[in-house]
C-alpha positions in Angstrom: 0.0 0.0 0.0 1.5 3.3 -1.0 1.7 6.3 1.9 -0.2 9.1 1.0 1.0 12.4 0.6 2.1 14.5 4.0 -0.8 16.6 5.2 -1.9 19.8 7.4 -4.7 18.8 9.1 -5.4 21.4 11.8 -3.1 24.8 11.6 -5.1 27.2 13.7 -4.5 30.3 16.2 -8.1 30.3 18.3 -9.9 31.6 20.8 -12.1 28.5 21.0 -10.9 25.9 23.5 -8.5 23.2 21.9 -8.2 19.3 22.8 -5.2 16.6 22.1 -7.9 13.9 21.3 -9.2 15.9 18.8 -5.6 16.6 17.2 -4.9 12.7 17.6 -8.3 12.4 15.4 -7.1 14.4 12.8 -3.5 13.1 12.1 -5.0 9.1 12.5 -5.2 7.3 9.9 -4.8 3.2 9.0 -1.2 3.7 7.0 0.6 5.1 10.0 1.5 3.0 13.5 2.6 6.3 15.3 1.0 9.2 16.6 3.0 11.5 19.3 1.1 14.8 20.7 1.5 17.2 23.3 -0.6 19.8 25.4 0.7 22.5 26.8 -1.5 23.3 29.6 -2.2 26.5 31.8 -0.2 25.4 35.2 -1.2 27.2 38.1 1.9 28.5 39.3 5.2 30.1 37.4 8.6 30.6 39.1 7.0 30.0 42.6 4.4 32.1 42.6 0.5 31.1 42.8 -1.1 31.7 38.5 -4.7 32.7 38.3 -5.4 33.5 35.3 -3.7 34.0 31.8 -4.6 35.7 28.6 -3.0 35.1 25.1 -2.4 38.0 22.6 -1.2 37.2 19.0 -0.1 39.2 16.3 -2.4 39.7 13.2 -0.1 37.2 11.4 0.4 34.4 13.6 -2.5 32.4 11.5 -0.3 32.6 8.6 2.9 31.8 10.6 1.2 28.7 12.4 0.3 27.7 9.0 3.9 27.9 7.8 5.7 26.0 10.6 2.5 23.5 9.8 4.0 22.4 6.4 7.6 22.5 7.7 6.5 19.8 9.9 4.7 17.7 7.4 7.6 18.1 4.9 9.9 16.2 7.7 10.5 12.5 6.2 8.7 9.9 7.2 5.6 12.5 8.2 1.8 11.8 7.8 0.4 14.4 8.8 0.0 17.6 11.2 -2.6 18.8 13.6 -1.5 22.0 16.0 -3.5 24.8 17.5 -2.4 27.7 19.8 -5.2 29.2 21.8 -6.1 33.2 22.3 -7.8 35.0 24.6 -8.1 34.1 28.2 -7.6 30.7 29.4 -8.3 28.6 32.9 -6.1 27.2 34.8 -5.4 23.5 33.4 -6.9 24.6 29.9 -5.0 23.3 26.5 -2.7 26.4 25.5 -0.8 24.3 22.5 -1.2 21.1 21.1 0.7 19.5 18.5 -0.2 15.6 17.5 2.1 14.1 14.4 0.8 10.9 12.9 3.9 9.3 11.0 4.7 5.7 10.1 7.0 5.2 12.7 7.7 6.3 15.9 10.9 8.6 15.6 9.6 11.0 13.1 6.4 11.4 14.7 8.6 12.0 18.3 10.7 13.9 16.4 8.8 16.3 14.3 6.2 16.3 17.2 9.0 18.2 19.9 10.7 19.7 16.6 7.2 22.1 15.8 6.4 22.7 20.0 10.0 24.2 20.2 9.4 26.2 16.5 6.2 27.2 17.5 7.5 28.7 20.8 10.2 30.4 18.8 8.4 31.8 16.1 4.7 32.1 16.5 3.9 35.8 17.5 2.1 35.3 20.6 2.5 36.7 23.8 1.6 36.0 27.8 0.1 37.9 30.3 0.0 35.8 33.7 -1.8 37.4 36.8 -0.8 35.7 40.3 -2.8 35.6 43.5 -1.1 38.6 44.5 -3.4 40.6 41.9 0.3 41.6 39.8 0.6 41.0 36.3 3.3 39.7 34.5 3.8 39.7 30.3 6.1 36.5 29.3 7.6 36.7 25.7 6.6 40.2 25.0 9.2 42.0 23.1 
């Protein structure tokens, strides 16, 4: 049986709530034996101090830049295809920030390109933190 061609299945900045099995769902498929994913979830604590909430803010151009880091990942050898969202807006405690899922035939690529686009996406996605503690301070992560 012949592999079909790598796909995108899922490249989206949101402000609707994002879910791994749903990303698993969209990269499965019967000619590939791996899938590898990953959530980043909202933690309730950063550098140890109590997190209660968090809001997103993305540039204009982070669909199109999602998008492109996307196809990278499902030009990677050995990849089937590609599911990853970043979520906007303002999220709960233990909500899905990022999740990636790479179906692949194999193991490694999936592993690999799975860790390869979380790392790229945290790099070069536009898309910036704003964390309030229990103390009622603010903090902005990865603001320029």
């Amino acid at each position: 049986m012949g592999e079909s061609s790598p796909q995108v299945a899922i490249a989206a900045v949101t402000t609707d709530p994002i879910h791994v099995h749903e990303h698993i769902a969209a990269v499965e498929s019967v000619e590939f034996g791996a899938v590898s994913a990953f959530a980043g979830v909202v933690r309730n604590h950063d550098h140890q101090r109590a997190v209660t909430a968090l809001e997103y803010s993305a540039h204009p151009g982070a669909a199109d830049i999602i998008m492109d880091l996307a196809k990278q990942a499902s030009a990677r050898s050995g990849v089937g295809a590609v599911a990853v969202s970043h979520r906007i807006g303002p999220l709960a405690i233990s909500d899905a920030a990022l999740v990636v899922a790479i179906s692949a035939a194999h193991r490694q690529p999936a592993i690999e390109t799975c860790s390869w686009l979380v790392e790229e996406v945290k790099v070069q996605l536009p898309i910036w933190k704003e964390q309030t503690f229990a103390d009622g301070r603010t903090e902005w992560v990865n603001c320029p």
